[in-house]
C-alpha positions in Angstrom: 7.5 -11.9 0.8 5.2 -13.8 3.2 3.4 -11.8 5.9 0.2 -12.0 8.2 -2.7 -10.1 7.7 -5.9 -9.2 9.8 -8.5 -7.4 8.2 -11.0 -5.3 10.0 -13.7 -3.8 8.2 -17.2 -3.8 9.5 -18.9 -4.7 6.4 -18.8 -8.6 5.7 -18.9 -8.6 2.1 -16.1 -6.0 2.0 -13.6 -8.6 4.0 -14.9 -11.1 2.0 -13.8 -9.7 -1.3 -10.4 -8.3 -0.1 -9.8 -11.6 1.3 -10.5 -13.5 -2.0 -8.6 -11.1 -3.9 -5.6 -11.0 -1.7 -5.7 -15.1 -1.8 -6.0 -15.0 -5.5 -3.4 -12.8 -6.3 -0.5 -12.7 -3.5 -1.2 -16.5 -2.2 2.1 -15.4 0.0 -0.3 -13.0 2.5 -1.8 -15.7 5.2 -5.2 -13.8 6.6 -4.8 -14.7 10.0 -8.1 -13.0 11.0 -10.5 -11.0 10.4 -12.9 -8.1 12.9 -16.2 -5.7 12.8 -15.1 -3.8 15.1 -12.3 -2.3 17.8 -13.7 -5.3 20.6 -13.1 -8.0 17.8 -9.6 -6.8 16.6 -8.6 -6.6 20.4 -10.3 -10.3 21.5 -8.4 -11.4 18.6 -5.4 -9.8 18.7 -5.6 -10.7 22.9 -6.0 -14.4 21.6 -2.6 -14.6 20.5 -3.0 -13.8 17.4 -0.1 -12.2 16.0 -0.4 -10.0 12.8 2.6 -8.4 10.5 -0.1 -6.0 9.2 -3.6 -4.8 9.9 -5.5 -3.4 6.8 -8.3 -1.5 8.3 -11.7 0.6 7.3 -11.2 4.3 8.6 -14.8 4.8 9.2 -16.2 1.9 12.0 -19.1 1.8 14.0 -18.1 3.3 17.2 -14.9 4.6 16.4 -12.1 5.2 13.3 -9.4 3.1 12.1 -6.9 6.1 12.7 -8.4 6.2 16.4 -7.5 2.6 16.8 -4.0 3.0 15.0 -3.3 5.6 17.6 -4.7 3.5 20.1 -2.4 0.3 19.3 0.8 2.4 18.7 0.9 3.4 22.6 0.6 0.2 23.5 3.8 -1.7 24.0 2.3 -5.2 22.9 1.3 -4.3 19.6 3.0 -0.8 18.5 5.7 -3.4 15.9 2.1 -3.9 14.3 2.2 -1.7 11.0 -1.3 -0.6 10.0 -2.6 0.2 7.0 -5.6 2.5 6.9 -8.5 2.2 4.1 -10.7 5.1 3.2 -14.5 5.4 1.7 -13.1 8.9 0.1 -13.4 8.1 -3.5 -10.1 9.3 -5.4 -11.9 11.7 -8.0 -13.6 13.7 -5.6 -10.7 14.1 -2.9 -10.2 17.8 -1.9 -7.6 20.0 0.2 -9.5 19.6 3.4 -9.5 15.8 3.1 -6.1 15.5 2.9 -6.4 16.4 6.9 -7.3 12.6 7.3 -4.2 11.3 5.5 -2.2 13.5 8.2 -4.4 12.4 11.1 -3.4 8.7 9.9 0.4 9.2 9.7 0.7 11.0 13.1 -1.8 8.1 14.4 1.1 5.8 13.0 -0.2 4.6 10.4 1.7 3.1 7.7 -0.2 3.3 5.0 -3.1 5.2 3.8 -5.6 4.0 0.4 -8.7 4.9 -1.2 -11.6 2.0 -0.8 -11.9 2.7 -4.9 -8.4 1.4 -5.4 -7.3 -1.7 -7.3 -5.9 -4.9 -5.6 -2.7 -4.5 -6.9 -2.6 -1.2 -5.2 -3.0 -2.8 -1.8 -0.6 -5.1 -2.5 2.0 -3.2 -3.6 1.0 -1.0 -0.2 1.8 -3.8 1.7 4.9 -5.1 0.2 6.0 -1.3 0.8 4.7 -1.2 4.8 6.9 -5.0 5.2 9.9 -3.5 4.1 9.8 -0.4 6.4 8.5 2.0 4.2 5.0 4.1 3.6 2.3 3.7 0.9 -0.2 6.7 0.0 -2.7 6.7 -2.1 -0.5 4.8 -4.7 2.5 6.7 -3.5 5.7 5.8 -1.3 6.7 8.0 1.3 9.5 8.5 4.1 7.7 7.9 7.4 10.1 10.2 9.3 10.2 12.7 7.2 6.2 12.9 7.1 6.1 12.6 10.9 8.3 15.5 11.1 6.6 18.3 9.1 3.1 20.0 9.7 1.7 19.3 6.5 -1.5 22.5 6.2 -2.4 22.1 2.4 -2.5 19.5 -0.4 0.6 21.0 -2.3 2.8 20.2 0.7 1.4 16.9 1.5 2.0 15.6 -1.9 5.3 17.2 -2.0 6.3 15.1 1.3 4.3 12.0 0.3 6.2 11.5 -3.2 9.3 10.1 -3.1 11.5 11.3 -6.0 14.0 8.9 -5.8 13.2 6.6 -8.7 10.7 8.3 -10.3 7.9 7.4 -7.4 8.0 3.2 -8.2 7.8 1.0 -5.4 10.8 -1.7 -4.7 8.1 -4.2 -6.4 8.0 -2.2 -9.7 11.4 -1.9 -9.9 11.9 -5.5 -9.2 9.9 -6.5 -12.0 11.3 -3.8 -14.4 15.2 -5.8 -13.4 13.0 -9.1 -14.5 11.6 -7.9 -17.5 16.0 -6.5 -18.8 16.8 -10.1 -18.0 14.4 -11.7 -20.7 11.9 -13.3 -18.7 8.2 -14.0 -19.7 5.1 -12.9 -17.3 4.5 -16.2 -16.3 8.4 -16.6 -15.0 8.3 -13.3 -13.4 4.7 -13.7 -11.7 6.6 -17.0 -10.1 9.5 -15.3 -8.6 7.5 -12.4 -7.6 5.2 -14.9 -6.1 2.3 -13.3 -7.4 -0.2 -13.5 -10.4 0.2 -13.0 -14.1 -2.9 -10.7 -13.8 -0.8 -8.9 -11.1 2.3 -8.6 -13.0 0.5 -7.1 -15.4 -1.5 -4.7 -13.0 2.3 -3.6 -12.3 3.5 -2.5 -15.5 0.0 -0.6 -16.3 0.8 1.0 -12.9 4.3 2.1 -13.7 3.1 3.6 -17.5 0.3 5.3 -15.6 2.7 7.0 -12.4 5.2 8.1 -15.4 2.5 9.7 -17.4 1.0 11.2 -14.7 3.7 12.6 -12.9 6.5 13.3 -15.3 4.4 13.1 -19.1 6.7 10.1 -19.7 5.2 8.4 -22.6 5.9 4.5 -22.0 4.7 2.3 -24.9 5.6 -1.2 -24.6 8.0 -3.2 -22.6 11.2 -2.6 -24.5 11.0 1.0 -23.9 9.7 0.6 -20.3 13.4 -1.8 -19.9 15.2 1.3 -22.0 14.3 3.9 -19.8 14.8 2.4 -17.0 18.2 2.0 -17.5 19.2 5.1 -19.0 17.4 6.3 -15.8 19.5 4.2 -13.7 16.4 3.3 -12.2 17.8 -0.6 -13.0 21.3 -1.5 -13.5 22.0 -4.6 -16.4 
């Protein structure tokens, strides 16, 4: 799926290394721009340039990323823009009261919400997830709607909200690449329909053993069992 991308982050080295990565692994994302700042994103965005999705540092100079989300959401020019917001927290230090900023984001309207410390193929599948309507949170999808409706006061309820039982937690992407793998095909045919990397396709199916293991203690060996399960699941139909 092909989409436009601006990239706000005020730290150089950190757009340029997102940027590379993104290029070298879904070549399908066009970066149409790049900003420091809130000024830069809006002289850009004011210049015509028209993004599918901004992926954005929470923590800016003069403002936040969530401030700016909120900001572009209640303007009628640019609230179709979905946003995804990035965070400096680092994932194994996370407690309850940071969680507050994931809800901040989501009533902002932001569409997505990942850890700095995360992989590539974590904001990639993020973003397939944001294009198709959806929400991505820290490696999990989410019902928008559903999030945006409840007042989420703990970390127990915004996990709850934020997991999406339905298929076990795996993104359309995952599941798309589990129906590739039943059909026969090698990593190299499936990273071509997929459009992405072989690294990438690979990323994906350490991602899927890890959400099992983590969240339901399913033990997922190879690729045989990962096709098995999946069916008997009826998380793929053959």
């Amino acid at each position: 799926m092909k989409a436009n991308l601006v990239l706000v982050d005020d730290h150089k080295i950190f757009r340029d290394g997102l940027r590379q990565n993104l290029e070298r692994f879904y070549p399908c994302y066009q970066i149409c721009g790049e900003a420091a700042d809130e000024e830069d994103l809006m002289l850009l965005l004011g210049s015509g340039v028209q993004p599918d999705i901004i992926v954005m540092d929470n923590i800016l100079q003069e403002t936040s990323g969530i401030n700016i989300t909120e900001s572009l959401k209640k303007t009628e020019e640019f609230k179709s823009i979905k946003v995804i917001i990035l965070s400096g927290l680092i994932s194994s230090s996370i407690g309850r009261s940071d969680y507050e900023y994931v809800l901040d984001a989501i009533e902002a309207g932001a569409d997505g919400y990942l850890l700095k410390d995360c992989g590539i193929e974590q904001i990639g599948m993020a973003i397939e997830e944001v294009l198709k309507g959806g929400g991505f949170c820290l490696g999990e999808t989410f019902n928008i709607k559903e999030a945006t409706r409840v007042i989420i006061n703990n970390q127990k309820k915004l996990i709850s909200i934020l997991k999406k039982e339905h298929h076990f937690g795996l993104t359309q992407r995952e599941i798309q690449m589990i129906q590739l793998l039943s059909q026969g095909l090698s990593a190299k045919e499936i990273a071509s329909k997929m459009c992405i990397t072989e690294d990438v396709v690979t990323s994906f199916k350490d991602n899927i053993k890890r959400k099992l293991k983590e969240n339901y203690d399913i033990d997922i060996k190879n690729m045989v069992e990962m096709v098995v399960w999946a069916i008997k699941n009826k998380v793929i139909t053959i």
